[in-house]
C-alpha positions as a LaTeX table, in Angstrom:
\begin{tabular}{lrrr}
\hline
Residue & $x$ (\AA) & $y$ (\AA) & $z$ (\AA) \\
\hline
Unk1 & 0.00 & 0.00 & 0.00 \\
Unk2 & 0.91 & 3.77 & $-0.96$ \\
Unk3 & 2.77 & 5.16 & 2.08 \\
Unk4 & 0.73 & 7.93 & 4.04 \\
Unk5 & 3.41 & 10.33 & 4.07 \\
Unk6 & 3.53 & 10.05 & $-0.01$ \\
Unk7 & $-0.20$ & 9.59 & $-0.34$ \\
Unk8 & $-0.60$ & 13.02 & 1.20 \\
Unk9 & 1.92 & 14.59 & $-0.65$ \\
Unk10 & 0.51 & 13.15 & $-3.95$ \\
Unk11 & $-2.90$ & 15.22 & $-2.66$ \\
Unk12 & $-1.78$ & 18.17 & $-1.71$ \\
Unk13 & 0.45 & 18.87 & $-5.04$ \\
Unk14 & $-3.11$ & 17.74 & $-6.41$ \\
Unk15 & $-5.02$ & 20.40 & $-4.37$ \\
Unk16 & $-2.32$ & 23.17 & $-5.10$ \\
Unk17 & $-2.53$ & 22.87 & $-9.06$ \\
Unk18 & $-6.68$ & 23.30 & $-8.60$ \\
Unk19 & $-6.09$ & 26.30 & $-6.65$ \\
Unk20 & $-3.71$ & 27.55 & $-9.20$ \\
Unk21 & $-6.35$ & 27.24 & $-12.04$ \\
Unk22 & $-8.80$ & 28.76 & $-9.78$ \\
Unk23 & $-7.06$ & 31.59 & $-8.41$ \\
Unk24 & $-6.48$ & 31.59 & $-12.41$ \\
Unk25 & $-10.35$ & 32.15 & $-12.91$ \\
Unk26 & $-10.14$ & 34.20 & $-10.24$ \\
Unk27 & $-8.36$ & 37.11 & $-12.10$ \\
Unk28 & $-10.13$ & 37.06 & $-15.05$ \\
Unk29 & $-13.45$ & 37.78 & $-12.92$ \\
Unk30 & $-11.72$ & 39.91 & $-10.79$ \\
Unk31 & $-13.59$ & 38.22 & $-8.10$ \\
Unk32 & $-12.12$ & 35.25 & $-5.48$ \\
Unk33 & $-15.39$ & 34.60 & $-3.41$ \\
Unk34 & $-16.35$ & 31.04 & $-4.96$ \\
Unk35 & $-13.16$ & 30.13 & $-2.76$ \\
Unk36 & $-16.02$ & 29.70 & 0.05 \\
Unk37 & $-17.67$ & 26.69 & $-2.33$ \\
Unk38 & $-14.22$ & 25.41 & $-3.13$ \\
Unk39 & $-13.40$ & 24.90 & 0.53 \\
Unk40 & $-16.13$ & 22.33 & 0.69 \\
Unk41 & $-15.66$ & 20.62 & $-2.26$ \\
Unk42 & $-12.06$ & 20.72 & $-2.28$ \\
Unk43 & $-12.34$ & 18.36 & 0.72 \\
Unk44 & $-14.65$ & 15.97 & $-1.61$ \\
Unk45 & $-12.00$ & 15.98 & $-3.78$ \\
Unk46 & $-9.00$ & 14.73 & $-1.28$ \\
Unk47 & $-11.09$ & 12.36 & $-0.03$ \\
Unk48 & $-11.84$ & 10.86 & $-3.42$ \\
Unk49 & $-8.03$ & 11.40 & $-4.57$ \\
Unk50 & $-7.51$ & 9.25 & $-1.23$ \\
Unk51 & $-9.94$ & 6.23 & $-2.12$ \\
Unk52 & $-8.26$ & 6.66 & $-6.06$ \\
Unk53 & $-4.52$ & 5.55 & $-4.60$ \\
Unk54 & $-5.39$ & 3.14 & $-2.26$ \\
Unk55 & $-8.20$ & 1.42 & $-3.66$ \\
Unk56 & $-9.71$ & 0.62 & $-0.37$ \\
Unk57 & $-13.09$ & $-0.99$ & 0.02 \\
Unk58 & $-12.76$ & $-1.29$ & 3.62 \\
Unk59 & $-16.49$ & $-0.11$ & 5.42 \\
Unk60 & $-14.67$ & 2.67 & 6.93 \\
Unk61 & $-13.37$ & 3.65 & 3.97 \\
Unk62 & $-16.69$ & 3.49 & 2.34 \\
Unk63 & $-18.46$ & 5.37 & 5.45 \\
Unk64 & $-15.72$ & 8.05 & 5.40 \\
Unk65 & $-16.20$ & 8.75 & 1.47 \\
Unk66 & $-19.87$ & 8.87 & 2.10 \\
Unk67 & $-20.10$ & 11.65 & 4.40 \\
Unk68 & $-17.35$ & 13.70 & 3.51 \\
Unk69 & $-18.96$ & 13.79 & $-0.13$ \\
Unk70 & $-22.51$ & 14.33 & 1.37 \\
Unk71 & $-21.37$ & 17.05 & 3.41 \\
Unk72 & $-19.16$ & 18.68 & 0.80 \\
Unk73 & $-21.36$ & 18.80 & $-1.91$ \\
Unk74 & $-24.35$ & 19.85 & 0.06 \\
Unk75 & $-22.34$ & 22.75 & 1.48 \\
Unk76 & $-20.39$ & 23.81 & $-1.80$ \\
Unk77 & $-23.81$ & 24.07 & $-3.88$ \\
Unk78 & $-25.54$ & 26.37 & $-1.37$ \\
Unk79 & $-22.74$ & 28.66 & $-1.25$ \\
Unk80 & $-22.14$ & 28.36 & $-4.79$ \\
Unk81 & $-25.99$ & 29.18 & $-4.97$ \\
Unk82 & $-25.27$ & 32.02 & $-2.39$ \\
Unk83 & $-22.61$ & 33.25 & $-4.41$ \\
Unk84 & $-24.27$ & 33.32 & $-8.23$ \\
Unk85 & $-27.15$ & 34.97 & $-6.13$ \\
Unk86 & $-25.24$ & 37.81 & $-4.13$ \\
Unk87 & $-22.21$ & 38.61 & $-6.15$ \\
Unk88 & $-18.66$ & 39.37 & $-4.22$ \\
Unk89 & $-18.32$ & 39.22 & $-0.71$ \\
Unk90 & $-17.48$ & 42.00 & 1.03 \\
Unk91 & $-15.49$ & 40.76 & 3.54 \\
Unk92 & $-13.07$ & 39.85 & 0.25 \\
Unk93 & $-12.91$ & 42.53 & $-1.32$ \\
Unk94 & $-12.21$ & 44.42 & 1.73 \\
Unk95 & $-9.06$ & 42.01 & 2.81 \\
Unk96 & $-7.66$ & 42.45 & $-1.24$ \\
Unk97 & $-8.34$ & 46.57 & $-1.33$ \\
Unk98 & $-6.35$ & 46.95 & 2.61 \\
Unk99 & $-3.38$ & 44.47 & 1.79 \\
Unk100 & $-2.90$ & 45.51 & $-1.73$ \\
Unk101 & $-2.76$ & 48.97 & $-0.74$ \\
Unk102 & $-0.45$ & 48.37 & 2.27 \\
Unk103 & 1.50 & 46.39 & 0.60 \\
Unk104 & 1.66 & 47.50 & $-3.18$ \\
Unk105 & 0.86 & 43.94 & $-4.36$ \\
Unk106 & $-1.27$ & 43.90 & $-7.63$ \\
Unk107 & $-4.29$ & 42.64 & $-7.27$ \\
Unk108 & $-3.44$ & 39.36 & $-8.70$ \\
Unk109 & $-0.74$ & 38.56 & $-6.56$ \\
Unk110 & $-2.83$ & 39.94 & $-3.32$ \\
Unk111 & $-5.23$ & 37.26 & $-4.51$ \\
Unk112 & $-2.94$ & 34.78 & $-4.58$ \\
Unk113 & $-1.24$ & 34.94 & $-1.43$ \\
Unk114 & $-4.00$ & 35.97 & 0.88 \\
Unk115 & $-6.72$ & 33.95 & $-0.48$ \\
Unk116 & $-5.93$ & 30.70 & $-2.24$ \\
Unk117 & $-2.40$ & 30.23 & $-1.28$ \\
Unk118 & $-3.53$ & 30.49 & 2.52 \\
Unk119 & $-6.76$ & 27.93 & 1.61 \\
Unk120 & $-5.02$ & 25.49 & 0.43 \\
Unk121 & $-3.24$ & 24.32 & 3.30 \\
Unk122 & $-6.00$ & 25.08 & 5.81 \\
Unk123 & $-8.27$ & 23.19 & 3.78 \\
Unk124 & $-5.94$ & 20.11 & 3.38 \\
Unk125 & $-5.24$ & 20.24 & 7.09 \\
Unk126 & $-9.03$ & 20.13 & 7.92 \\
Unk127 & $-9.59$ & 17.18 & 5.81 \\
Unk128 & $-7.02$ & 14.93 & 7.53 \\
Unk129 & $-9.32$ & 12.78 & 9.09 \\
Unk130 & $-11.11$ & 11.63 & 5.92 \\
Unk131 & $-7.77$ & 11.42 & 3.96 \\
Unk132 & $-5.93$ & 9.34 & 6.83 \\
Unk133 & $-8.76$ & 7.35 & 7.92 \\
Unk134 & $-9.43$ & 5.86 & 4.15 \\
Unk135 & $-5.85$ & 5.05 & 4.39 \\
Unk136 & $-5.54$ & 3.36 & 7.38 \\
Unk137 & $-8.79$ & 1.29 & 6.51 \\
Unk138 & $-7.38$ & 0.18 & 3.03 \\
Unk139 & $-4.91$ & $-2.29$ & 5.41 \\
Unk140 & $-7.38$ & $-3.03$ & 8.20 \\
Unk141 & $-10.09$ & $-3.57$ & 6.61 \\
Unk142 & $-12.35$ & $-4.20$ & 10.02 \\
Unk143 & $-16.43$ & $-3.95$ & 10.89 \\
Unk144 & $-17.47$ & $-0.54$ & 11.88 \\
Unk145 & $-17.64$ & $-0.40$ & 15.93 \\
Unk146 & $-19.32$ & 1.55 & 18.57 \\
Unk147 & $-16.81$ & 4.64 & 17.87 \\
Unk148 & $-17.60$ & 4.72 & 13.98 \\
Unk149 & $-21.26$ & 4.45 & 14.25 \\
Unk150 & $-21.38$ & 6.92 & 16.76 \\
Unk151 & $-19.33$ & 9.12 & 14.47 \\
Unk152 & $-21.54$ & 8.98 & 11.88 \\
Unk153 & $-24.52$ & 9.67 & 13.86 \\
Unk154 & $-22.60$ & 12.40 & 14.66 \\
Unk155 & $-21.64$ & 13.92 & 11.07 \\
Unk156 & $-24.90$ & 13.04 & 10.00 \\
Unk157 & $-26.57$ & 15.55 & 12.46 \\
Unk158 & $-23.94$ & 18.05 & 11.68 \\
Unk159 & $-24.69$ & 17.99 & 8.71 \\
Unk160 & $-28.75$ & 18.29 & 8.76 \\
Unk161 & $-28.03$ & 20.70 & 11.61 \\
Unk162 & $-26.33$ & 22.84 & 9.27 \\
Unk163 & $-28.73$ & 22.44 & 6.39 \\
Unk164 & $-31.78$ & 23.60 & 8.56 \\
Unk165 & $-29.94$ & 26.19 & 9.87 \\
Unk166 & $-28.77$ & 27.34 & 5.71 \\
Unk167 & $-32.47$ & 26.94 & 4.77 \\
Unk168 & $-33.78$ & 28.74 & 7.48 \\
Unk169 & $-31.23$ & 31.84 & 6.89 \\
Unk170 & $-31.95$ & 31.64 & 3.01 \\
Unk171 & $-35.92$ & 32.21 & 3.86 \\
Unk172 & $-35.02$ & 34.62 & 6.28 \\
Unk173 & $-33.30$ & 36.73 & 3.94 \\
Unk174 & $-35.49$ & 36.41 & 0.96 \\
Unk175 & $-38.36$ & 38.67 & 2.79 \\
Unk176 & $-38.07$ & 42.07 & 2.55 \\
Unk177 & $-39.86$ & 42.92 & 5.63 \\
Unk178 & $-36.61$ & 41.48 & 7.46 \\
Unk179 & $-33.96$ & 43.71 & 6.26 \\
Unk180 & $-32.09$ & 44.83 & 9.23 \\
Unk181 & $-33.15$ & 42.76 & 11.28 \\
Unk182 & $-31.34$ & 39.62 & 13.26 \\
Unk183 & $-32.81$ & 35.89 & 12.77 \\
Unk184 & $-33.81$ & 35.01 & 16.08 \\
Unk185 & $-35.89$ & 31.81 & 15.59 \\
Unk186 & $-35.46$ & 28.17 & 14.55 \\
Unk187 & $-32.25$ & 26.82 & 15.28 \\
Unk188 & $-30.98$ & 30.19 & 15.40 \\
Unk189 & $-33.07$ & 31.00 & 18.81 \\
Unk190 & $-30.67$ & 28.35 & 20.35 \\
Unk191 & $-27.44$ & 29.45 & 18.59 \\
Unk192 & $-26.35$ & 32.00 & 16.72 \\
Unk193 & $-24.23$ & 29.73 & 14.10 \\
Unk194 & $-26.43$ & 26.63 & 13.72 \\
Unk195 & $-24.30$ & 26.71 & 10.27 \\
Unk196 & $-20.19$ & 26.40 & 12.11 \\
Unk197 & $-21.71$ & 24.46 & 15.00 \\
Unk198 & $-22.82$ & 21.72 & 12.15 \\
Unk199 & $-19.56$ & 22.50 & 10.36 \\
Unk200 & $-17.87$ & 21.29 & 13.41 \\
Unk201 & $-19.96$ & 18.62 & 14.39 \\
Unk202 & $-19.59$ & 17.04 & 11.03 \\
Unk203 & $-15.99$ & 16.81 & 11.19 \\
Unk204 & $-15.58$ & 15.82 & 14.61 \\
Unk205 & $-17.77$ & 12.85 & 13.33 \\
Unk206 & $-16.09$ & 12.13 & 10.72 \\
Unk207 & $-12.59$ & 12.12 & 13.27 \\
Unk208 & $-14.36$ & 9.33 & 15.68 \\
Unk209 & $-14.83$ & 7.18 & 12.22 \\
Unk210 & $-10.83$ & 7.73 & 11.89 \\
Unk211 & $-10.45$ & 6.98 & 15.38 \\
Unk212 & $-12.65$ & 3.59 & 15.15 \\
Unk213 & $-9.87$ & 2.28 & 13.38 \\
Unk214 & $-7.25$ & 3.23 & 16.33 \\
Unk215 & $-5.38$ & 5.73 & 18.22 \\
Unk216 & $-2.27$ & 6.21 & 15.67 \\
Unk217 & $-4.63$ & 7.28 & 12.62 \\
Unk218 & $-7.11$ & 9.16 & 15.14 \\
Unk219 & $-4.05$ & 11.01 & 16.93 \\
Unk220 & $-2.47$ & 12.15 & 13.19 \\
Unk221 & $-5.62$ & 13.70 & 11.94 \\
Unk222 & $-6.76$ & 15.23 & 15.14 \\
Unk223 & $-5.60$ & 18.69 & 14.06 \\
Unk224 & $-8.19$ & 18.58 & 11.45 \\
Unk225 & $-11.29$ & 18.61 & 13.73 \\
Unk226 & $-9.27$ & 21.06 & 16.42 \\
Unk227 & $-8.18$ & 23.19 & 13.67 \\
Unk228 & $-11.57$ & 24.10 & 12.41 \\
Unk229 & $-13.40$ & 24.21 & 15.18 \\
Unk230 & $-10.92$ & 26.80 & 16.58 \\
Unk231 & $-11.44$ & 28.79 & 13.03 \\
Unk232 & $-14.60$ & 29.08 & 13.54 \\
Unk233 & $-15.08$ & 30.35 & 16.75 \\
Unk234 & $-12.07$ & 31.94 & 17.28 \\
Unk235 & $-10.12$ & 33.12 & 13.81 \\
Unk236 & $-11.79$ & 33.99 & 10.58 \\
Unk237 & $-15.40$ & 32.22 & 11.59 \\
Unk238 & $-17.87$ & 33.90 & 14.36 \\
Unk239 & $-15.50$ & 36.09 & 15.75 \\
Unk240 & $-14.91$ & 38.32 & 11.99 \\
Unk241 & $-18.91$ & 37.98 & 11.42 \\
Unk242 & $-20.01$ & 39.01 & 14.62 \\
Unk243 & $-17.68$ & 41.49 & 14.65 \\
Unk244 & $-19.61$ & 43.44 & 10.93 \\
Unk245 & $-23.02$ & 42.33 & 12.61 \\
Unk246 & $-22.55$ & 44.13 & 15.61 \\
Unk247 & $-22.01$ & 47.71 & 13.10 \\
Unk248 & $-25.07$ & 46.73 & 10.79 \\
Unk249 & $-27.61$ & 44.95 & 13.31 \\
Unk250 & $-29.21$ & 47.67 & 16.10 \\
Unk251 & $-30.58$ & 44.32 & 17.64 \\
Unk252 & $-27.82$ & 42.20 & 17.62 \\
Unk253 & $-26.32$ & 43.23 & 21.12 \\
Unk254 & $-29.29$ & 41.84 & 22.81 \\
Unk255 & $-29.17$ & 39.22 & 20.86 \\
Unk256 & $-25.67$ & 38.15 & 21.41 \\
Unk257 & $-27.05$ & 38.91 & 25.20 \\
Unk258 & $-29.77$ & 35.88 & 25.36 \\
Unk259 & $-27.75$ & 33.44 & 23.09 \\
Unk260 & $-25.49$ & 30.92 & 22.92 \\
Unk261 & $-22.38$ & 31.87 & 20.70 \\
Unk262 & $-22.01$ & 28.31 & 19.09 \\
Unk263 & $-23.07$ & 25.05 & 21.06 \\
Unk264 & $-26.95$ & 24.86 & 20.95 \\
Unk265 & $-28.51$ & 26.42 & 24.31 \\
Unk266 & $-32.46$ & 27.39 & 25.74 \\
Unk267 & $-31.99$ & 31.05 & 25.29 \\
Unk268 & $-31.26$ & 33.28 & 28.42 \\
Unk269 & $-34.65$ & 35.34 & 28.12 \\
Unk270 & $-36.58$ & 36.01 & 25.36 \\
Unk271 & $-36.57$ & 39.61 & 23.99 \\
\hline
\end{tabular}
């Protein structure tokens, strides 16, 4: 079997030449938000580059394929959808107007190195557990236990959590009569990112599925699950959306107030 230390290599030169034709496409349509989409399904793609090289047909390495694809394409066509709908994001085209300027990059090569050059890795590193874990099963090719099953319950939940928490958002936005104002019901009455808390959910899922198949594996790709959780909470997640919400949501103080910043909670009171 392909060793892990190649296999991973083999992916991430994989992953760096899509980024490179996307940050491509990128500069033509002077535009890099579709990176958002990419993140998910650039994780579909590892962990189908994985399965490719080690042909494994091991039920972990079935289960792992299975949700990472569900949850990657599910999330990459509603931001996709978001994308084609709303045009760039701000948040973008703010980062690529301050560094540019500061720096007196071009706006190609401020694309490159503070967008897709800095996804790439994060993304690869967040995928870990799927990538290691169909590796590992390829030579152990063993009956899910308590751990995996448990694990996919898990990643399964994250990942309706997250779609009811997109759909409810979409409707939310598409009535006029809400402009301004701060979703407050639904799953967002018991947190205010039902979308990152599924995010997060999913992949530590997806981890105890790795970790089903022992420590070694589990301990490697650990990162994966710790990094993005701590991204979105702490880093470039909740903390930089709060932080525009709080300027263009009068409400959104109190709301912060009476609810839970990412695990699911009953609300403090009820405004």
């Amino acid at each position: 079997m392909i060793d892990a230390l190649l296999l991973l290599a083999m992916n991430f030169a994989g992953l760096l030449g899509v980024i490179l034709i996307l940050w491509g496409i990128s500069v033509i349509i002077r535009d890099v938000s579709f990176i958002d989409a990419f993140w998910a399904f650039g994780m579909v793609l590892l962990a189908w580059g994985t399965w490719w090289q080690v042909g494994a047909e091991a039920p972990h390495a079935k289960l792992l394929l299975g949700l990472t694809t569900l949850w990657g394409l599910r999330l990459a066509i509603h931001l996709t959808i978001r994308w084609a709908g709303h045009g760039e994001d701000p948040r973008y085209k703010k980062i690529l107007a301050y560094t540019g300027e500061k720096r007196k990059w071009s706006w190609a090569k401020t694309a490159l190195v503070m967008v897709f050059l800095t996804q790439a890795p994060l993304l690869f590193i967040t995928c870990l557990p799927a990538q290691l874990g169909i590796w590992a099963s390829a030579n152990d090719p063993q009956a899910i236990g308590i751990a995996g099953w448990i694990g996919a319950a898990a990643a399964l939940a994250g990942i309706a959590f997250e779609s009811i928490g997109d759909a409810q958002l979409d409707a939310f936005r598409k009535n006029p009569a809400n402009k301004g104002k701060v979703l407050d019901t639904g799953l967002w009455r018991y947190t205010r990112h039902p979308n990152y808390f599924g995010d997060a959910l999913t992949w530590w899922g997806i981890w105890l599925v790795t970790l089903d198949l022992g420590w070694g594996t589990a301990l490697a790709s650990l990162i994966g699950p710790v990094f993005l959780t701590f991204t979105l909470t702490r880093w470039s997640g909740k903390a930089l959306l709060e932080k525009g919400l709080h300027k263009t949501r009068p409400d959104y103080a109190a709301y912060v107030a009476r609810t839970s910043g990412f695990i699911p909670w009953p609300p403090k009171t009820r405004a």
